[in-house]
C-alpha positions as CSV (number, residue, x, y, z in Angstrom):
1,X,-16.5,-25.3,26.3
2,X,-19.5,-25.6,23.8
3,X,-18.5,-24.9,20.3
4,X,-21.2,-22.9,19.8
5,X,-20.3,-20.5,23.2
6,X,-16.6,-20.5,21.5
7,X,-17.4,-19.0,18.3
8,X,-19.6,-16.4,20.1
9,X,-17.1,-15.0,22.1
10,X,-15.3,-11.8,20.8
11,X,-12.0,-12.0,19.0
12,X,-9.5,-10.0,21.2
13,X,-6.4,-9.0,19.3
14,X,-3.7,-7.1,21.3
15,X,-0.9,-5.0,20.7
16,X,1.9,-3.2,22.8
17,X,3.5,-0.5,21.9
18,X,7.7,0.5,22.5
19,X,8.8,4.2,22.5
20,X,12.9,4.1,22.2
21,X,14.6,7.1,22.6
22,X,16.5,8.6,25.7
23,X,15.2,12.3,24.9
24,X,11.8,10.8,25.4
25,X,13.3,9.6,29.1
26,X,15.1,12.7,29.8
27,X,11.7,15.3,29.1
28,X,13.3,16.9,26.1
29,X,11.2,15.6,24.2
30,X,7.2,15.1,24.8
31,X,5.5,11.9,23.4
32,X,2.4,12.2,21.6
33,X,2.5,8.7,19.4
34,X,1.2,6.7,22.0
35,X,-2.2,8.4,22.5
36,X,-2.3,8.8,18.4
37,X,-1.3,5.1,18.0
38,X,-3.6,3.5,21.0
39,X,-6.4,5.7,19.4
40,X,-6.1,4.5,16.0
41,X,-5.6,0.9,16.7
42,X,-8.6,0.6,18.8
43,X,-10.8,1.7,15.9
44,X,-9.9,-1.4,14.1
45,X,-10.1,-3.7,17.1
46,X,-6.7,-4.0,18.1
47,X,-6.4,-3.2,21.9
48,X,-2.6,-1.6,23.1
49,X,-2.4,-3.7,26.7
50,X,1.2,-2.5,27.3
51,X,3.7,0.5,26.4
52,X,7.0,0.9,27.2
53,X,9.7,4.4,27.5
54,X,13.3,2.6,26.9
55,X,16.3,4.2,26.2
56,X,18.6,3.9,23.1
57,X,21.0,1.1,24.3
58,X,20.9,-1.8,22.1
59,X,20.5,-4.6,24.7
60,X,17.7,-2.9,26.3
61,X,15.9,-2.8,23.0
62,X,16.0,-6.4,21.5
63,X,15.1,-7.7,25.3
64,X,12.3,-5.5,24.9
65,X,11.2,-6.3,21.5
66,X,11.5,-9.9,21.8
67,X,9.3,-10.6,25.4
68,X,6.5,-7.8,23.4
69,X,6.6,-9.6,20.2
70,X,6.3,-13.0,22.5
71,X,3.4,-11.7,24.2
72,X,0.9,-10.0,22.1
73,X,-0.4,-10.2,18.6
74,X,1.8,-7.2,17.3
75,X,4.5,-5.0,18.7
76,X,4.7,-1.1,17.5
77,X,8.1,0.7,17.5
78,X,9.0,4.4,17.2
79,X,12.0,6.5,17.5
80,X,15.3,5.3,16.3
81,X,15.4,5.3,12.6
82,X,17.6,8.8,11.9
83,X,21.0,9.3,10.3
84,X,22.9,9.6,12.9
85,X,25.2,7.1,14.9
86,X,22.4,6.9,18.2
87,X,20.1,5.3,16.1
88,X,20.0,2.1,16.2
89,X,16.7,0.3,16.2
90,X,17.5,-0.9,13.1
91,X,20.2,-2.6,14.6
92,X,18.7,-3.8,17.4
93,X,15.4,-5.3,15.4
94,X,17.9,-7.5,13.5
95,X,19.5,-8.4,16.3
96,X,16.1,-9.6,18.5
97,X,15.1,-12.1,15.5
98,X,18.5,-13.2,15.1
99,X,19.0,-11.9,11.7
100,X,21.7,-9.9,9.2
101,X,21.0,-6.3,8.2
102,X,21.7,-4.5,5.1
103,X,21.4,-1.5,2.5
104,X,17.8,-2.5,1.3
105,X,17.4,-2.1,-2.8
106,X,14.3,-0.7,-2.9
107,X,15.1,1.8,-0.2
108,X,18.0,2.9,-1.5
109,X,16.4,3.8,-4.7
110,X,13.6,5.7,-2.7
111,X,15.5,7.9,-0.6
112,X,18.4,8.6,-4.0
113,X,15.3,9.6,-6.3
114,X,14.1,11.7,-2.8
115,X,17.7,13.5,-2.6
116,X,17.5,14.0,-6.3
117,X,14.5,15.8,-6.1
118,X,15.1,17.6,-3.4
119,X,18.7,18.9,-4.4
120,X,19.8,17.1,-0.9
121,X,22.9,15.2,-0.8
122,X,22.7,11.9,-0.4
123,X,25.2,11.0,2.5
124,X,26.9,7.9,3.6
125,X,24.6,9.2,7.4
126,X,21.5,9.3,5.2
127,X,22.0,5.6,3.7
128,X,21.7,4.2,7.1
129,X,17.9,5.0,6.6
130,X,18.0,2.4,3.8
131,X,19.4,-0.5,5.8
132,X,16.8,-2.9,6.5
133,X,16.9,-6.3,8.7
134,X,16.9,-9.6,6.6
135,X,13.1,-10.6,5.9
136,X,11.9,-6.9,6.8
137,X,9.3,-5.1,4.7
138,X,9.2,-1.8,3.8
139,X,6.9,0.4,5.5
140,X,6.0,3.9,3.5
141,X,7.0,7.3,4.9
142,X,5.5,9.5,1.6
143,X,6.6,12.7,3.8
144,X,10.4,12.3,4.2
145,X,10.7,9.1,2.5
146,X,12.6,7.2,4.8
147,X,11.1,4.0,5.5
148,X,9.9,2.1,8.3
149,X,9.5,-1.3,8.3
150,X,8.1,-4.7,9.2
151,X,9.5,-8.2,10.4
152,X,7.4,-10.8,11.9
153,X,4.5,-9.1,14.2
154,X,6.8,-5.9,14.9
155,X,6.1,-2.5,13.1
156,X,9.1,-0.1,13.2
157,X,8.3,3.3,13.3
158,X,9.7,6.9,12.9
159,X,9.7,8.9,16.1
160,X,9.0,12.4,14.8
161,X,4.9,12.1,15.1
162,X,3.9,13.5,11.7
163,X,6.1,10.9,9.6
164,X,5.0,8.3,12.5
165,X,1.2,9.4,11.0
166,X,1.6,8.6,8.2
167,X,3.6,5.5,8.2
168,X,0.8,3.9,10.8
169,X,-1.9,4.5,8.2
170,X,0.3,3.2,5.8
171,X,0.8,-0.1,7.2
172,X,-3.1,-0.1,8.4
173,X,-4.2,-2.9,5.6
174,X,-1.6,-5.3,7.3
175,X,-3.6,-5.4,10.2
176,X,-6.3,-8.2,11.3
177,X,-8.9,-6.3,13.9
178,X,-11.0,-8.0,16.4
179,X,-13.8,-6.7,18.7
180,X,-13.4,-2.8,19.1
181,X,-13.2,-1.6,22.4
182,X,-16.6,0.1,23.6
183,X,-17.1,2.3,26.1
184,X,-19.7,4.0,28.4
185,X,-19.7,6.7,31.1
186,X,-22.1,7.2,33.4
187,X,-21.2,10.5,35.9
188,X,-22.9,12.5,39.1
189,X,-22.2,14.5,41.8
190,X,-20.9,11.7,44.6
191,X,-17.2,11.4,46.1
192,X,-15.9,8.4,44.6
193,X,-15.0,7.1,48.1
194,X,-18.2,6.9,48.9
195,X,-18.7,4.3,46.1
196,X,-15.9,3.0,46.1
197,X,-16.4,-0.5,48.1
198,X,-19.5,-0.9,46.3
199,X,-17.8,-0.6,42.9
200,X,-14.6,-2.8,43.7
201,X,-17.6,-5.6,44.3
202,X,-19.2,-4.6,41.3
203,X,-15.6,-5.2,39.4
204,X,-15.3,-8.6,40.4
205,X,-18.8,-9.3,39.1
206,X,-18.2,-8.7,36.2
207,X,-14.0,-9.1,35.2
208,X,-15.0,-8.7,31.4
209,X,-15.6,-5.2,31.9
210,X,-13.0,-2.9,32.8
211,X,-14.6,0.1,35.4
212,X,-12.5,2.8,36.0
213,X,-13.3,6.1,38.7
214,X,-12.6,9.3,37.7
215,X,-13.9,12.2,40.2
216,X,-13.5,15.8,38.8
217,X,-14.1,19.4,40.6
218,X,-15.2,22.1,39.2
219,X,-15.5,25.0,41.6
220,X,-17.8,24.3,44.4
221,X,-18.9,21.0,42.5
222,X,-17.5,17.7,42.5
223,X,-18.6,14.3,41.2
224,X,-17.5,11.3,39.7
225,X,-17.6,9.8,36.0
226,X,-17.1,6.1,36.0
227,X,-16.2,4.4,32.5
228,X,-17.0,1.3,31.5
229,X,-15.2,-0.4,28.6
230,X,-15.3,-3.7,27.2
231,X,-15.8,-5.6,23.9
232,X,-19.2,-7.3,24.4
233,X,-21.9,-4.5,24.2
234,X,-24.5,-6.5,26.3
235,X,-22.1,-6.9,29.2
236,X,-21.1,-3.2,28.7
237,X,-25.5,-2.4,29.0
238,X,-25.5,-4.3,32.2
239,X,-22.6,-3.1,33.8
240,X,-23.6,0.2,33.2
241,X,-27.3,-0.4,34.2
242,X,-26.2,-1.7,37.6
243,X,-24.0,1.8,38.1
244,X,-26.7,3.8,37.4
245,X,-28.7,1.6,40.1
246,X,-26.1,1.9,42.4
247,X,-25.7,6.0,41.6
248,X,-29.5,5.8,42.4
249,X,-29.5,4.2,45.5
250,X,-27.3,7.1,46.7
251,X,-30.0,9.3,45.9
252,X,-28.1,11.2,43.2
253,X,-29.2,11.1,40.1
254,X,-26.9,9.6,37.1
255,X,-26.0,11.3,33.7
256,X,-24.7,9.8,30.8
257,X,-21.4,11.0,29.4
258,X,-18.3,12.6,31.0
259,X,-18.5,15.6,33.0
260,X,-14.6,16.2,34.0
């Protein structure tokens, strides 16, 4: 390849994202870091490919967390970081890179000034928060104080999604972006099966692009809003150029933007 096309290319950095936590699993609990996480990282480049539900067994989680970390540029955790004896991420992190795990200084004074503070007691439960896996850094929770933390490419993560919030932007400056996703919708009133064939040969085309169908109905009307995402804007313009044409030679006529 010419060294000139090389540097031109976009810089795709990729992440995946593991949710631990068997009340996740069980419905008790309904996730909302994924969308918050996917949405923030893909402002600064880094594109989630993968996400995972896994229970809180230890084996399950360092498998996990070591084909992820393998795989793509960084791995983002939540759930798992409480007082209590089912929380174990910790554990497990220390564990997948082979590693010891102990009361961390700089926690420890954290969460005792926190307790002070607060008039809470500070518990031999509660110190499990402070234990950190050899190597890890700290990652700042400023609402509960608690800390995540980091170790290699992995970012460990509280569960509950406020403190989850604000540890993510914390951790934010750590992160080296590539090309931000882009994305265009073009929508009108056609079945998507009657495009279908024509839009599975318009895929192949163009693989850099990813095309997606989406009909909606509202009422009496139907229709369908096909996105287009991808990192290169020109090849984003002429995918989306050659949907209009094709919503054109339907004889319907195209708008831009979602309509579900």
């Amino acid at each position: 390849m010419p060294e000139k096309e090389a540097q031109a290319r976009p810089k795709i950095v990729t992440a995946s994202v593991l949710l631990i936590g068997d009340e996740i699993l069980s419905g008790r609990t309904r996730d909302s870091n994924l969308s918050y996480i996917a949405t923030h990282l893909n402002k600064i480049g880094i594109q989630v490919r993968e996400a995972r539900v896994i229970p809180d067994i230890e084996d399950v989680i360092v498998a996990a967390v070591n084909e992820l970390r393998a795989r793509y540029d960084y791995v983002f955790t939540t759930g798992g970081l409480g007082p209590t004896h089912d929380d174990i991420t910790a554990d497990a992190i220390a564990r997948a890179f082979g590693v010891g795990i102990d009361y961390h200084p700089e926690a420890v004074k954290v969460l005792d000034e926190h307790y002070k503070e607060t008039g809470g007691e500070f518990t031999k439960a509660r110190m499990r928060m402070a234990r950190l896996p050899e190597g890890a850094v700290m990652i700042a929770n400023p609402l509960s104080k608690a800390p995540g933390f980091q170790i290699g490419n992995v970012f460990v993560m509280a569960g509950i999604p406020m403190i989850m919030q604000v540890m993510l932007d914390s951790l934010t400056d750590r992160l080296e972006g590539g090309a931000a996703m882009q994305s265009r919708t073009v929508t009108a009133q056609i079945g998507e099966g009657t495009i279908a064939e024509r839009l599975g040969d318009l895929q192949l085309r163009h693989p850099e692009v990813g095309i997606g169908s989406y009909p909606y109905y509202r009422g009496k009307s139907f229709g369908t809003s096909i996105v287009m995402r991808a990192v290169d804007s020109r090849a984003l313009e002429k995918v989306e150029q050659e949907v209009v044409a094709l919503m054109r030679e339907f004889g319907v006529e195209p708008l831009m933007g979602d309509r579900s």
